[in-house]
VOTI-494998 format. One record per residue (C-alpha): residue in three letters; x, y, z. Coordinates in Angstrom, 2 decimals, always signed. Each point is the difference from the previous one (the first is absolute). Layout:
PT, ALA, X, Y, Z;
...
REM end
This chain:
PT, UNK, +101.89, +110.75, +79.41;
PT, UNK, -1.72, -1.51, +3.15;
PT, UNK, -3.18, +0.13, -1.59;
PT, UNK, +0.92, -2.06, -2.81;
PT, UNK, +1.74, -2.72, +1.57;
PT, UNK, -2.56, -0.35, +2.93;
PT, UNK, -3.19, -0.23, -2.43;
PT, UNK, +2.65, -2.47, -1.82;
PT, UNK, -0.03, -2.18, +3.11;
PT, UNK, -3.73, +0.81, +1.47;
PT, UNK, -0.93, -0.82, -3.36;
PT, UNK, +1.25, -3.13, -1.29;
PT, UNK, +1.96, -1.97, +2.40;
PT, UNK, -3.11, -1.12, +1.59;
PT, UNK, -1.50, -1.87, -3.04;
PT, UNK, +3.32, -1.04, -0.28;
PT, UNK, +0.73, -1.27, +2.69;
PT, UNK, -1.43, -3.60, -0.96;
PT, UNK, +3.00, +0.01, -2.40;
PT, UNK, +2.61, +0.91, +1.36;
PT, UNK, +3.32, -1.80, -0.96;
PT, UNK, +3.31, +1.29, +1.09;
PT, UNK, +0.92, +2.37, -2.40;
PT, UNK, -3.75, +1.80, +0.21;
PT, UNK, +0.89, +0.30, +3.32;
PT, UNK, +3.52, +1.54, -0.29;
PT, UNK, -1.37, +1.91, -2.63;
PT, UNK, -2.63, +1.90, +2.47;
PT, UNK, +2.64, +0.28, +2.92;
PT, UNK, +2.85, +1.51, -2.04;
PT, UNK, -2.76, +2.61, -1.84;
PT, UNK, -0.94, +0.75, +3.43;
PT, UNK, +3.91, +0.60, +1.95;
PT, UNK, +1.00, +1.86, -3.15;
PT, UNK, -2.60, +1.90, -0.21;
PT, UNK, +0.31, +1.12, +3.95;
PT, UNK, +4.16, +0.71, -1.21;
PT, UNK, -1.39, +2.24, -2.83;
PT, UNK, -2.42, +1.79, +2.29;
PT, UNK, +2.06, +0.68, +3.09;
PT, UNK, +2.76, +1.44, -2.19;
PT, UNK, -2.28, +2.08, -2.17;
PT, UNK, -1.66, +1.48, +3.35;
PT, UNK, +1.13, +3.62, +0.65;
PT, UNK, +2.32, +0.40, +3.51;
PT, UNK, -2.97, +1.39, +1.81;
PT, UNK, -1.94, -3.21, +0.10;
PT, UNK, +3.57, -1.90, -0.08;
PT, UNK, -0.77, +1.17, +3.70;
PT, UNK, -3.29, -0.53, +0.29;
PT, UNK, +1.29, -4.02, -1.17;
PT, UNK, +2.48, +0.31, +2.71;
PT, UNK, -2.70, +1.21, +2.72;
PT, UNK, -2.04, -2.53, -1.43;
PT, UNK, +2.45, -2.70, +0.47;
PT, UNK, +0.18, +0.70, +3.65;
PT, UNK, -4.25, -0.16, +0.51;
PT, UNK, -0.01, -3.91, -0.44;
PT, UNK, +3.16, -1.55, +1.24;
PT, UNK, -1.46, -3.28, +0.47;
PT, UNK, -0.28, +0.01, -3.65;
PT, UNK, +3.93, +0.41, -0.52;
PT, UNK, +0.18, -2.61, +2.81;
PT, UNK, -1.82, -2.54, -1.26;
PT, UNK, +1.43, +0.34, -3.57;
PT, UNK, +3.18, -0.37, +0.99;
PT, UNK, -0.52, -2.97, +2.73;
PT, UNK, -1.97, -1.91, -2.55;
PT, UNK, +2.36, +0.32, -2.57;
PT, UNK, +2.87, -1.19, +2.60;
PT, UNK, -2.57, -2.65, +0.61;
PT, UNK, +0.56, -1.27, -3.59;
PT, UNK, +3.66, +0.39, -0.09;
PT, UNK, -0.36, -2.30, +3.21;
PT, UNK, -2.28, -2.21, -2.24;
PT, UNK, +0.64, -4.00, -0.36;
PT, UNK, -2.35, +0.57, -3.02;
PT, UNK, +1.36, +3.19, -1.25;
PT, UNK, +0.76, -1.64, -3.53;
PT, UNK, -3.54, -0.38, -0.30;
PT, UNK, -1.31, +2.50, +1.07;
PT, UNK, +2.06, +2.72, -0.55;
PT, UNK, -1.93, +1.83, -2.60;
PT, UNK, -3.23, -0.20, +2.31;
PT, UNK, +1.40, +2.53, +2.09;
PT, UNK, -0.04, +2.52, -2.40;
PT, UNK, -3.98, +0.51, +0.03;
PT, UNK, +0.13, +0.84, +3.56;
PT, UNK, +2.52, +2.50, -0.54;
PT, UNK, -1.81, +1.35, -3.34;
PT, UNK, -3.21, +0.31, +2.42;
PT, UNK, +2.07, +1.96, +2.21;
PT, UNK, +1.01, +2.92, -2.59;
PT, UNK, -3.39, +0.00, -1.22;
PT, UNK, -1.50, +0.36, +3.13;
PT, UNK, +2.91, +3.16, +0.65;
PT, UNK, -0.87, +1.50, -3.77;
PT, UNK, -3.58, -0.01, +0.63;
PT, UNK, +0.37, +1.86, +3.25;
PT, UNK, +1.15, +2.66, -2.34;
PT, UNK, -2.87, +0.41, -2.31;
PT, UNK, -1.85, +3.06, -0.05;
PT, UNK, -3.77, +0.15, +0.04;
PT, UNK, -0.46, -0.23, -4.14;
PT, UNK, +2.74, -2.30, -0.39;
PT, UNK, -1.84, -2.70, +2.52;
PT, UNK, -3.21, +0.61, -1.64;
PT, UNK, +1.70, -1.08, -3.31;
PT, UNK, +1.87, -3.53, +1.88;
PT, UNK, -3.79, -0.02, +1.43;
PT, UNK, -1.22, -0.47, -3.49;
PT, UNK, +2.36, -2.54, -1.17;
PT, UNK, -0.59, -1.48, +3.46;
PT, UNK, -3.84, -0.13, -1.23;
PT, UNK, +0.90, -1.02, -3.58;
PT, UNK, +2.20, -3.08, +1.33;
PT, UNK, -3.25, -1.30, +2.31;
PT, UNK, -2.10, +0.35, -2.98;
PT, UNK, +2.54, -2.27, -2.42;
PT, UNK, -0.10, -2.34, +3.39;
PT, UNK, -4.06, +0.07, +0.31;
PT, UNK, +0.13, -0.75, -4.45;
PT, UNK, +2.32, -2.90, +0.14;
PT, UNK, -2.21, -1.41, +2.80;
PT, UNK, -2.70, +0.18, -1.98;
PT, UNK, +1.29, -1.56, -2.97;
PT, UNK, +1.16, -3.07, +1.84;
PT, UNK, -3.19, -0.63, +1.32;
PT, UNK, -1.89, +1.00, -3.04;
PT, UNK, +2.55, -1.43, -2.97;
PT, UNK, +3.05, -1.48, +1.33;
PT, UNK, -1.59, -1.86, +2.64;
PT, UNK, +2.98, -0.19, +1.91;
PT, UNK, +0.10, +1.91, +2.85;
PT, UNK, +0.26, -2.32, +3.13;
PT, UNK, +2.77, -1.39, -1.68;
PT, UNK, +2.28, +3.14, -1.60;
PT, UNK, -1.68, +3.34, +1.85;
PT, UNK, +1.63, +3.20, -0.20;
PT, UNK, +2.57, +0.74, +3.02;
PT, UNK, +0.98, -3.92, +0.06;
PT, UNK, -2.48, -1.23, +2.47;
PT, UNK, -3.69, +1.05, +0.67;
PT, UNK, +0.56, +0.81, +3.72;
PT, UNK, +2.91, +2.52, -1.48;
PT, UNK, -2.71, +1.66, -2.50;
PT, UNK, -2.38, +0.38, +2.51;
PT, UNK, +2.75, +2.31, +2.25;
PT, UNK, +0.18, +1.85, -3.17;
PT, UNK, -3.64, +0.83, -0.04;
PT, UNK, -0.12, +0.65, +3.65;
PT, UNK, +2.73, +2.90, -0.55;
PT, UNK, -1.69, +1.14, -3.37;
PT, UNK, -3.29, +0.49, +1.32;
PT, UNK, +0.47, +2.92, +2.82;
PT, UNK, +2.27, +1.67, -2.53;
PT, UNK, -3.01, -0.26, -2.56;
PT, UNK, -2.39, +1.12, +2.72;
PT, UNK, +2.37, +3.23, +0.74;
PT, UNK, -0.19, +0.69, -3.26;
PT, UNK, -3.65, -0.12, -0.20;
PT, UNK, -0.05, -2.64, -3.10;
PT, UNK, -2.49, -2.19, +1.62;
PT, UNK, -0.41, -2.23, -3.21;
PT, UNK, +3.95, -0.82, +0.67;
PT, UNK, -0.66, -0.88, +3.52;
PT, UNK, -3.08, -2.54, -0.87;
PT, UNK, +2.64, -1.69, -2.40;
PT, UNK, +2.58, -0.22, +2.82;
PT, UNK, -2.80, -1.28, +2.36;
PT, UNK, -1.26, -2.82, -2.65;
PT, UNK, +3.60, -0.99, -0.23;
PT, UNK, +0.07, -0.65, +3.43;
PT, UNK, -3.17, -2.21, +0.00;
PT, UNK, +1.17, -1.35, -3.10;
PT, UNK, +3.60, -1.13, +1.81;
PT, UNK, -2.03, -1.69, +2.64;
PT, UNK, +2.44, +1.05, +2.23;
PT, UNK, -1.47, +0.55, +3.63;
PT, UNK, +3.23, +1.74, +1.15;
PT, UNK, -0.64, +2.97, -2.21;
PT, UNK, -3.22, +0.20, +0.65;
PT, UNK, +0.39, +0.42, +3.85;
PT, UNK, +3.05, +2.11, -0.51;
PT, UNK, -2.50, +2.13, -2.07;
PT, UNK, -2.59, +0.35, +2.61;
PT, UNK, +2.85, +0.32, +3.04;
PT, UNK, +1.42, +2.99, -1.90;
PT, UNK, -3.64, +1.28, -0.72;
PT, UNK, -1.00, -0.12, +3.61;
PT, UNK, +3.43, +1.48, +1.37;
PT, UNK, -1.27, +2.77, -2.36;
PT, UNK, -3.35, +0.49, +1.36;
PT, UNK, +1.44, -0.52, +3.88;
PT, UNK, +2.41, +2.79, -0.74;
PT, UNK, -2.76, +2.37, -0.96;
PT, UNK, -2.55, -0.93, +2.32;
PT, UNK, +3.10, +0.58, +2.82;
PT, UNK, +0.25, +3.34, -1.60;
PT, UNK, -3.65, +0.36, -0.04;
PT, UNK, +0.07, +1.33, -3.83;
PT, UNK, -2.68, -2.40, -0.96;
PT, UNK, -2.18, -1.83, +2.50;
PT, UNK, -1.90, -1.66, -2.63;
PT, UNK, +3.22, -2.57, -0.17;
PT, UNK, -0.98, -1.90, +3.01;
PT, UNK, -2.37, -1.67, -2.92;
PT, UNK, +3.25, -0.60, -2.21;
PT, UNK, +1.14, -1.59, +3.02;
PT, UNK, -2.45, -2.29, +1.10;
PT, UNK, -0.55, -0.66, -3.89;
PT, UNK, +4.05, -0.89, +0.09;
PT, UNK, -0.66, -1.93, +2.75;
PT, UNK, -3.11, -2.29, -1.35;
PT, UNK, +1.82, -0.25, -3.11;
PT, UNK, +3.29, -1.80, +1.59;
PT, UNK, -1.66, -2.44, +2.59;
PT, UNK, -1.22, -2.49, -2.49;
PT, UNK, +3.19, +0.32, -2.39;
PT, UNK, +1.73, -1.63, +3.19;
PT, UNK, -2.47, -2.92, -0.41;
PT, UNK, +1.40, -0.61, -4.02;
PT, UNK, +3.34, -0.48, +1.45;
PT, UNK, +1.43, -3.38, -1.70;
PT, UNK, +1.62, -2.47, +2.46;
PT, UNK, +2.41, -1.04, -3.26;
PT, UNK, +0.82, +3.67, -0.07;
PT, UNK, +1.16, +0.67, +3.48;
PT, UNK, +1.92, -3.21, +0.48;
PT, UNK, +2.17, +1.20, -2.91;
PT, UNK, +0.60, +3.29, +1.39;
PT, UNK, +0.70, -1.39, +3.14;
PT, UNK, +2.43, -1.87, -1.05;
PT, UNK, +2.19, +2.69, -2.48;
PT, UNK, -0.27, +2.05, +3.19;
PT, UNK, +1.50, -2.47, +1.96;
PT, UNK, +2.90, -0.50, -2.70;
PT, UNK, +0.36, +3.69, +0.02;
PT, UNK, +0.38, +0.24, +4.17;
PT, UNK, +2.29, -2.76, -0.69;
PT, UNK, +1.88, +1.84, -2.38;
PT, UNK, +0.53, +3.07, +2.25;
PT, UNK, +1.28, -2.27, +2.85;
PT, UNK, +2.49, -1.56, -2.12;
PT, UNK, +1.65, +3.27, -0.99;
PT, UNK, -1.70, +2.67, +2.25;
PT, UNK, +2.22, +2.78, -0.87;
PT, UNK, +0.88, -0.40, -3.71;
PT, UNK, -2.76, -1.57, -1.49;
PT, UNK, +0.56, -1.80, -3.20;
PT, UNK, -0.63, +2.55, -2.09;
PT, UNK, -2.34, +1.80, -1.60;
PT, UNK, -2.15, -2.69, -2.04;
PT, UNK, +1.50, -3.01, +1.72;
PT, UNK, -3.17, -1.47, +0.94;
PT, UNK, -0.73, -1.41, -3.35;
PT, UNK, +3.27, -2.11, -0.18;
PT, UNK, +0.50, -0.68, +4.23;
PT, UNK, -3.48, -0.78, +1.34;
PT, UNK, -0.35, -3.58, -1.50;
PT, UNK, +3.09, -0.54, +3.01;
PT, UNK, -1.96, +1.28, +2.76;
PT, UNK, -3.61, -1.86, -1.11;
PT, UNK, -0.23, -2.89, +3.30;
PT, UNK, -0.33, -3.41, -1.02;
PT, UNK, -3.79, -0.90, -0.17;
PT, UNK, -1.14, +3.53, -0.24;
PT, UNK, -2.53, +1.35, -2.87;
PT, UNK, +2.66, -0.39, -2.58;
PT, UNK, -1.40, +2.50, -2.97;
PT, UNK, +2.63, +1.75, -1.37;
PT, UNK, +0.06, +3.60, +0.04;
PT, UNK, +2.60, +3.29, -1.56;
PT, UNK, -1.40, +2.19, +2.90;
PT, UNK, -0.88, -0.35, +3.60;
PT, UNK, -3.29, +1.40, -0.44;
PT, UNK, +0.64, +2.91, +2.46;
PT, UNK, +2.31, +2.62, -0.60;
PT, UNK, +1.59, +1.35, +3.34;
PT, UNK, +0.89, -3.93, +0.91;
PT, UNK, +1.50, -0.37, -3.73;
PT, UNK, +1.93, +2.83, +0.26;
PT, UNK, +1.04, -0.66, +3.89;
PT, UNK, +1.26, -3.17, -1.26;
PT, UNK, +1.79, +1.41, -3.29;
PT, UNK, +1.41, +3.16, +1.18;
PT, UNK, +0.44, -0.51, +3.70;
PT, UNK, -0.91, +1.50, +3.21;
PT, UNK, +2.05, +3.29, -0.27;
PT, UNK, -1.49, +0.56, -3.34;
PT, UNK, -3.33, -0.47, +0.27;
PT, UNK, -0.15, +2.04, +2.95;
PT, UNK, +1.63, +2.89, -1.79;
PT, UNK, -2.89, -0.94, -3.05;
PT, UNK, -2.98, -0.24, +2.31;
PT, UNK, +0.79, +3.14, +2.16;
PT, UNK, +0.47, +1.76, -3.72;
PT, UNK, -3.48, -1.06, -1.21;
PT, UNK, -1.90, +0.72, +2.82;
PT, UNK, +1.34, +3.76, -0.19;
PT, UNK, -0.49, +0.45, -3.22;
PT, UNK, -3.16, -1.49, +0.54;
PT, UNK, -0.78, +2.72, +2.75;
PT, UNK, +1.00, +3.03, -2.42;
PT, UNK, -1.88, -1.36, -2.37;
PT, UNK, -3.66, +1.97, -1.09;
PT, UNK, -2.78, -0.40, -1.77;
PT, UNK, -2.30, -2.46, -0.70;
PT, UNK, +3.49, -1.97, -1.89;
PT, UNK, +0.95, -0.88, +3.74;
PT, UNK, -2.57, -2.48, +0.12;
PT, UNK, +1.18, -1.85, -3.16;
PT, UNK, +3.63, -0.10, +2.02;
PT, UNK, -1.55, -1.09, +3.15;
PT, UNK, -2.46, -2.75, -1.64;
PT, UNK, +2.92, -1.57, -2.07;
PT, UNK, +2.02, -0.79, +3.31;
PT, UNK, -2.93, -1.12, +1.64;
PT, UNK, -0.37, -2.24, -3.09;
PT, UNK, +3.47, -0.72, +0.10;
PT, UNK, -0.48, -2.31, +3.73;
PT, UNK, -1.24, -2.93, -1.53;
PT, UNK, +1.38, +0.54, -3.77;
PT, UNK, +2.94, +1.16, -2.33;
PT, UNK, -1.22, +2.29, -2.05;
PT, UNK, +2.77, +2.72, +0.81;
PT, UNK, +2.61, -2.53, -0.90;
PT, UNK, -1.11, +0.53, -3.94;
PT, UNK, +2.16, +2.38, -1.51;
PT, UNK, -2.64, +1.84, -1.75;
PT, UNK, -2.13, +0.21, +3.18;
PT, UNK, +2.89, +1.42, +2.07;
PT, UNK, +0.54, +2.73, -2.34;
PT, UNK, -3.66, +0.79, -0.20;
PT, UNK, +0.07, +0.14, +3.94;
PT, UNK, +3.42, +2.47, +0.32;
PT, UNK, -1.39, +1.70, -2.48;
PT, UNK, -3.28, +0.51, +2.12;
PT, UNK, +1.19, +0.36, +2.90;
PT, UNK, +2.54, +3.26, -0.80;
PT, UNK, -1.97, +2.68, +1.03;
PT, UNK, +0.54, +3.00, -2.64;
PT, UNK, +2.34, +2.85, +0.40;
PT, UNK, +1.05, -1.71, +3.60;
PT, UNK, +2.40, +2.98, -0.02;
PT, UNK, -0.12, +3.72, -1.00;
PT, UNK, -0.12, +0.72, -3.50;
PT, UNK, +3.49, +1.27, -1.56;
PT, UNK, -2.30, +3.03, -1.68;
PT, UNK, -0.38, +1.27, +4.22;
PT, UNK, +3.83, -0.91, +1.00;
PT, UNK, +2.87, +1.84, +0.34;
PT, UNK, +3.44, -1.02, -2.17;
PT, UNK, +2.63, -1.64, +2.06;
PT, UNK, +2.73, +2.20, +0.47;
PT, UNK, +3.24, -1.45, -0.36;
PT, UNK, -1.02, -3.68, -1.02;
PT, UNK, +3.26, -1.25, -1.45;
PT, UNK, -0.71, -1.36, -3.51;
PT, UNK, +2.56, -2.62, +0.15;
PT, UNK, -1.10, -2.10, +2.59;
PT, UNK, -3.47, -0.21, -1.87;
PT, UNK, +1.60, -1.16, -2.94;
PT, UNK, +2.37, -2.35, +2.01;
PT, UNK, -3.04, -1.44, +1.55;
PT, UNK, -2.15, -0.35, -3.37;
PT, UNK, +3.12, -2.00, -1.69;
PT, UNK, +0.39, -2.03, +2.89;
PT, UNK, -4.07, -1.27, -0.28;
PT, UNK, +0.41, -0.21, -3.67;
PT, UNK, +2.97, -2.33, +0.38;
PT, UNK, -2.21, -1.64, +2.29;
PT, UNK, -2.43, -0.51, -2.50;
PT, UNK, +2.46, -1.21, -3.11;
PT, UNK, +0.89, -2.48, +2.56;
PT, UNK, -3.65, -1.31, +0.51;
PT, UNK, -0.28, +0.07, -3.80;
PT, UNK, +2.60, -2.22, -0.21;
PT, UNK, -1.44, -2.60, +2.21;
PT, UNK, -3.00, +0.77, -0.97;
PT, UNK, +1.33, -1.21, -3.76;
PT, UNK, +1.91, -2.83, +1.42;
PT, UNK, -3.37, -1.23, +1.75;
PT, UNK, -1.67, -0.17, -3.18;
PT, UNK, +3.55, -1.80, -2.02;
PT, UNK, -0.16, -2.62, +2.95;
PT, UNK, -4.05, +0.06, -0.67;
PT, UNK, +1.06, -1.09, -3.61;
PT, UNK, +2.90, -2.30, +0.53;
PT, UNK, -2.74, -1.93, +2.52;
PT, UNK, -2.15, -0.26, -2.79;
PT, UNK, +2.33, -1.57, -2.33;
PT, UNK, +1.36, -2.15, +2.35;
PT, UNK, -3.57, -1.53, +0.32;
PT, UNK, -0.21, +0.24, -4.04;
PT, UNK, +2.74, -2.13, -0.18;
PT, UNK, -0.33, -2.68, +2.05;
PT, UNK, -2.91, -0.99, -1.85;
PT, UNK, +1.33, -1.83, -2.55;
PT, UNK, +1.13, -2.21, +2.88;
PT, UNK, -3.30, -1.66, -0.40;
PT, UNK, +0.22, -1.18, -3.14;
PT, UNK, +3.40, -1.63, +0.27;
PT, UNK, +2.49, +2.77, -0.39;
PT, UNK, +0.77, +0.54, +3.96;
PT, UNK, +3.93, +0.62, -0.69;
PT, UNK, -0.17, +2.99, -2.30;
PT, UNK, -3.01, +1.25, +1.65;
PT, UNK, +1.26, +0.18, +3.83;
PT, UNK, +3.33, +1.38, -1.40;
PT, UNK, -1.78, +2.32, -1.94;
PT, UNK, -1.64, +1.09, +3.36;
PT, UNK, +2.67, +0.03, +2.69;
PT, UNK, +1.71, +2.10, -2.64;
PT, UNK, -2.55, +2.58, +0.34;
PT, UNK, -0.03, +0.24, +3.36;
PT, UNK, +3.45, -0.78, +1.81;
PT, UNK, +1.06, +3.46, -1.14;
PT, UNK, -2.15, +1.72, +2.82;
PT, UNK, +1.63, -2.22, +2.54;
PT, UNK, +2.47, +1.93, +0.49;
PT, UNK, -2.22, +3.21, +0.91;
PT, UNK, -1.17, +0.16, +4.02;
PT, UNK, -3.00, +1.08, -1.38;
PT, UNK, -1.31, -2.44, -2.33;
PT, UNK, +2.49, -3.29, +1.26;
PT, UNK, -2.78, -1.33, +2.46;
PT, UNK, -2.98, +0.54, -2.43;
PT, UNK, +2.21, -2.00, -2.67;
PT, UNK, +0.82, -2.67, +1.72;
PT, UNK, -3.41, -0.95, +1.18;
PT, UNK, -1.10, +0.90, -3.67;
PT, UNK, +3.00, -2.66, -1.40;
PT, UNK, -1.08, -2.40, +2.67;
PT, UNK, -3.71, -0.51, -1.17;
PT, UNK, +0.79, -0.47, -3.03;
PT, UNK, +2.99, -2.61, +0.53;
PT, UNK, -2.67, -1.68, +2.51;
PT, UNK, -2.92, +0.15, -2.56;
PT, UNK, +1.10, -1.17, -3.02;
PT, UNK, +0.53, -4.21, -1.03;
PT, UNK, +3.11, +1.08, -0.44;
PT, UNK, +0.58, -0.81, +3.88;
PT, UNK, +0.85, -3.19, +0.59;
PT, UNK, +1.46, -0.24, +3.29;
PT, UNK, -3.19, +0.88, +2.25;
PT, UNK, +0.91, +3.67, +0.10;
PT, UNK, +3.44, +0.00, +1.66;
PT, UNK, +1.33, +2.08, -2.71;
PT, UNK, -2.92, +2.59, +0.73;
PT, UNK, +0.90, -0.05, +3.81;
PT, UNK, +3.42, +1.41, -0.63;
PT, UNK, -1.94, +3.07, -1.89;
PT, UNK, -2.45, +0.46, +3.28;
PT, UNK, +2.23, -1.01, +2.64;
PT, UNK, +2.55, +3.18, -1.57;
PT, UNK, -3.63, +2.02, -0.31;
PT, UNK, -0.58, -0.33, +3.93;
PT, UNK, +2.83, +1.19, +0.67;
PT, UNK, -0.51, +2.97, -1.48;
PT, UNK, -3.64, +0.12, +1.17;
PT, UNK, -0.33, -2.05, +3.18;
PT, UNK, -3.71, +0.86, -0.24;
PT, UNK, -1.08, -1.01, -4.01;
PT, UNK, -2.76, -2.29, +0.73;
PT, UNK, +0.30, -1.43, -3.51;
PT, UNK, +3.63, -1.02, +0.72;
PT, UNK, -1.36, -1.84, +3.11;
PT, UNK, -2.84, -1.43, -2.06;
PT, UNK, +1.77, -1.13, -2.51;
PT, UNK, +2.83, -1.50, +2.53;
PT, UNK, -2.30, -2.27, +1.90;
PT, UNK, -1.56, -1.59, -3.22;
PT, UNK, +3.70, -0.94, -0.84;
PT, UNK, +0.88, -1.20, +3.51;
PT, UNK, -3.22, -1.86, +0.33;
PT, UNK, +0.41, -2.64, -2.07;
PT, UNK, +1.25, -3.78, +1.87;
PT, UNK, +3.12, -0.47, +0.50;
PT, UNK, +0.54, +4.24, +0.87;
PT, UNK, -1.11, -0.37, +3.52;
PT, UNK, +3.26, +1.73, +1.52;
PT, UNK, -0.20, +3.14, -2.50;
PT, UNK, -4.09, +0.50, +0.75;
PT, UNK, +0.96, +0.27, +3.85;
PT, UNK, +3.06, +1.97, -0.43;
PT, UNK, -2.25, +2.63, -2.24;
PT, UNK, -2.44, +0.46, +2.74;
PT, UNK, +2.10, +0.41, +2.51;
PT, UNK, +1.24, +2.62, -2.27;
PT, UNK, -3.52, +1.45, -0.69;
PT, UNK, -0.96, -0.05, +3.72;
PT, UNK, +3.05, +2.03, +0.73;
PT, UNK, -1.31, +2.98, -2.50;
PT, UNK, -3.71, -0.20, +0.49;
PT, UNK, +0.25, -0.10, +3.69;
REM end
């Protein structure tokens, strides 16, 4: 069952990745937490154990699942990004099925693993070669996120001795132009060749290292001022972020729809979905608490992990310093799928049945985290009706243009002041309903009537930097001079 759902994954949600729209993506999370249901219920009560002992090797996996997803509860964004959440958790049960795999069943996910680079490597090629479009739509969303897929791909490809594979994954990597990956590639190389040099298994790798070494120095030299200044910046946002709301975060995902609040006045203004560096993103999203219980959980599973494998684990957070490349669904999965190391405990074949394991509390537990999951469903479907009702909205204040504003803004209030009566979606909808009041010639009053719709959105989100946007454009027109000061005063008592 694993098997097929894994080389499911491996295999297309990469070249998918480019995309995906919300119900692709709800599509691969629910496969993936019903399929983990099916499988722990199916598994015989001697490695129902093994699950449990299994359960207790990581706990700063448990931890940081469950103080990220209080993060989002705690969320001033959580109506947007709600559904987000769910591809860190679906990267957590893959990464805990795949530590069960025995040795044929990983060599099968391997293959799929192999087949899904190749599709990767083919659509790269036909963008450059027919569609001619790959700086602008590349697979993975962004270049630098393609090139972390390559640098994980190619150790796995070397493992398994399919050298052909790992020249593809390398060319993508030159292709990406994407000096990151490259030194992430030759850091993870030459903490390869250190470690068996230390060992003394090979002395021939003081070459690979010095080879490592005159390979990196002038990559530091191709280093683009333009580059740096933006990273420097998102990093800054991110810090920011963190000290704003050190413990809770705001949420898993947040960074997208809170950093344009944090960017400094004057600063290299580019806007940007990730920070560019994954441990300050996900300091700043999750909060201190949980990214300590995250970090100390990847660094020992990082430590257990063997093989040649590791060093696609350790190059992609080396990679992930100055990029976001883990942040991409697809990628994540890829990675917890990589870094489980097979058959992390006993097989059930070599384990004794529990004696007196109660069947009822198994079954009490299993209805409980299927209840769980009906209820994700649910929001999962309302996501994608409020997705649609957005949509229409927009649709129908077109006709605005052409001289029908009455029918046309009635037609979309109507669609939307249904969700605000949910907590989830009321914030969301009300900056949605203010835009469009505020965009359209229907407004004839300078935007006052869109200020009621933002001023009610900020105070369900002090922090939407879209409602404080779209505030001081109203306020700043003559004659508003009292309600412009009174709105920073406001804003410099959130973003302190």
């Amino acid at each position: 069952m694993l098997v097929y759902v894994f080389a499911c994954v491996l295999l297309s949600a990469p070249v998918l990745q480019a995309v995906f729209d919300l119900p692709l993506q709800l599509a691969f999370q629910q496969a993936i937490a019903l399929t983990f249901l099916a499988w722990c219920w199916l598994k015989p009560p001697a490695e129902r154990q093994a699950l449990r002992a299994y359960g207790k090797k990581f706990p700063g996996l448990w931890a940081a699942a469950a103080l990220s997803l209080l993060a989002l509860l705690a969320s001033p964004f959580k109506g947007d990004i709600f559904s987000e959440w769910a591809n860190y958790g679906a990267g957590l049960l893959i990464f805990i099925a795949a530590s069960f795999l025995n040795k044929e069943e990983r060599v099968k996910t391997d293959r799929a693993a192999a087949a899904g680079a190749w599709l990767v490597f083919a659509l790269v090629l036909a963008q450059i070669l027919v569609l001619e479009n790959l700086a602008t739509r590349p697979p993975l969303t962004n270049l630098n996120a393609l090139a972390l897929y390559a640098v994980m791909a190619l150790p796995l490809a070397v493992a398994r001795k399919n050298w052909l594979l790992a020249a593809a994954m390398g060319s993508i990597m030159l292709v990406s132009q994407s000096l990151g990956a490259v030194l992430a590639s030759l850091a993870a190389a030459g903490i390869y060749a250190a470690g068996r040099f230390n060992r003394r298994e090979d002395a021939g790798n003081k070459w690979l290292l010095a080879v490592m070494l005159v390979l990196a120095v002038p990559i530091f030299y191709c280093l683009q001022a333009d580059s740096m200044a933006g990273r420097l910046a998102w990093w800054k946002s991110a810090w920011e972020m963190f000290a704003a709301r050190p413990l809770t975060g705001f949420g898993h995902a947040a960074f997208t729809w809170a950093q344009a609040g944090f960017q400094s006045a004057g600063a290299f203004r580019e806007h940007s979905i990730y920070a560019h560096n994954y441990y300050l993103e996900f300091l700043a999203e999750n909060g201190l608490p949980a990214a300590a219980a995250w970090f100390w959980f990847l660094l020992a599973a990082v430590r257990s992990r063997k093989g040649v494998v590791k060093y696609s684990i350790i190059g992609a957070l080396l990679h992930s310093c100055v990029d976001f490349g883990l942040s991409v669904p697809a990628n994540f999965w890829f990675f917890c799928y990589l870094l489980a190391e097979p058959r992390a405990v006993a097989p059930a074949e070599t384990m004794e049945p529990a004696h007196g394991v109660k069947k009822f509390p198994a079954a009490a537990v299993f209805v409980l985290a299927l209840l769980l999951e009906a209820a994700w469903m649910n929001l999962a479907l309302k996501s994608i009706a409020f997705q649609k009702a957005g949509e229409r909205a927009v649709a129908a204040a077109l006709p605005r243009s052409a001289g029908h504003s009455a029918p046309g803004r009635a037609d979309a209030d109507g669609e939307l002041l249904p969700y605000l009566n949910s907590r989830l979606f009321r914030g969301p909808a009300l900056e949605l309903l203010g835009r469009l009041s505020l965009a359209g010639p229907g407004n004839r009053d300078n935007g006052l009537s869109s200020a009621v719709y933002y001023e009610m959105a900020l105070l369900e989100n002090p922090y939407n930097p879209r409602a404080w946007r779209a505030l001081g454009q109203i306020y700043g027109v003559p004659g508003r001079e009292a309600s412009a000061a009174g709105l920073a005063a406001r804003k410099a008592g959130v973003y302190k």
